[in-house]
Phi, psi and omega in degrees: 000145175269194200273337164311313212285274146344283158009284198293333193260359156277306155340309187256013158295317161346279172316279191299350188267352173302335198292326184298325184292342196302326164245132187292326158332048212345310210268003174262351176229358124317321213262320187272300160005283188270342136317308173283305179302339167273330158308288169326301197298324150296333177282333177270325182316320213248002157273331184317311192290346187276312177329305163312297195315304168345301209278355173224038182287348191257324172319289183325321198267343149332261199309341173271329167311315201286309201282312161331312189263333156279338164336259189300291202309306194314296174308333204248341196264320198277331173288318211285328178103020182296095190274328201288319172293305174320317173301283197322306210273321171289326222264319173289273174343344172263320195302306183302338152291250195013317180280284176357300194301281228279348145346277200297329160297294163317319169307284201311327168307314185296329209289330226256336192303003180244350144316311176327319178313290177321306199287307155010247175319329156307341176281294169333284235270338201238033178314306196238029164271177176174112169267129181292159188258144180288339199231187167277073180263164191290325187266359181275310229156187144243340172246161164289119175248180190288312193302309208293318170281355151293345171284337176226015141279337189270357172269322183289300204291354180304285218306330179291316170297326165279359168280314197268359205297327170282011186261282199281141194000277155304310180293343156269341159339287221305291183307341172299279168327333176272334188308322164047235154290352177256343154299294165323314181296308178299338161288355194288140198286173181211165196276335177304314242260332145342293185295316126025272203281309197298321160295350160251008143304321200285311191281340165291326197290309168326287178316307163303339177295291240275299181276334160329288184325289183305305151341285213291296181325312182297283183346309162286323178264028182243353159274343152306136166300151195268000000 
């Protein structure tokens, strides 16, 4: 490390090393430790991103009208049987899913920047730990290294966290506003909701053939000689 660097993560050892202390049990308060510093460590990660979200909510919401409306323009251009307007109008609808994914990829990306930091300091203070394991797995080992248990307490607490995230205070603002855009989205016409319509179109015409037929039949047959 160079000497800022050192610095700094001597500076949050101070800190982050309290989460280890919490049980007097070394290898049981290793376990909760990085557990817990993998937990902070999602939590900052996924406020950073709600703070983006804010800060560019009137773009996103640009851009979910906009996939919306080319969207639905596409659909309404293709029952109508418009193909050159259905092209145009798809062809600005994908770009603008485009813009969406990767929106939502850099957001998902964004979420992950403060791990480096954490296995960073894990490096400092757990540099040459490593716990044995009871059993042989193929892709660790028999020992445990430091990185590796942090990849997967730090998978578990994503997963703990999307559990309570709608629970908690804020981070449920936050989900309320995206339910949103997934309600708005979910409203969007679809090539399904065509197909749909075209089978039940398909299927009014059948019946009426089906009572014409029956109609014409009662008809002949009240008109026939006895």
């Amino acid at each position: 490390m160079n000497g800022w660097e050192y610095q700094f993560y001597h500076f949050c050892d101070r800190w982050l090393i309290i989460l280890y202390r919490l049980v007097p049990n070394p290898i049981i308060g290793f376990f909760l430790g990085t557990f817990l510093l993998a937990f902070l460590t999602v939590i900052i990660g996924e406020f950073t991103v709600s703070v983006a979200f804010l800060a560019n909510r009137k773009y996103v919401d640009r851009l979910n009208n906009e996939l919306i409306k080319w969207n639905d323009l596409s659909v309404e251009a293709i029952e109508a049987g418009d193909k050159e307007t259905y092209k145009a109008c798809n062809n600005q609808a994908n770009e603008v899913f485009g813009k969406v994914f990767f929106l939502s990829l850099a957001y998902a990306a964004s979420s992950l920047w403060p791990a480096p930091f954490a296995l960073a300091w894990m490096q400092y203070r757990f540099g040459s730990v490593e716990l044995p394991l009871p059993f042989y797995i193929p892709s660790l080992g028999d020992k445990l290294g430091f990185a590796a248990l942090f990849v997967l307490v730090y998978i578990l607490a994503r997963y703990i966290f999307g559990f309570l995230r709608p629970h908690l205070p804020y981070f449920r603002t936050i989900d309320a506003m995206l339910s949103v855009y997934e309600k708005e989205q979910a409203k969007m016409k679809s090539f399904g909701d065509l197909l749909e319509k075209s089978i039940e179109r398909q299927r009014q015409k059948a019946l009426e053939e089906e009572k014409k037929k029956a109609e014409e039949g009662n008809v002949e047959g009240s008109i026939s000689p006895h």
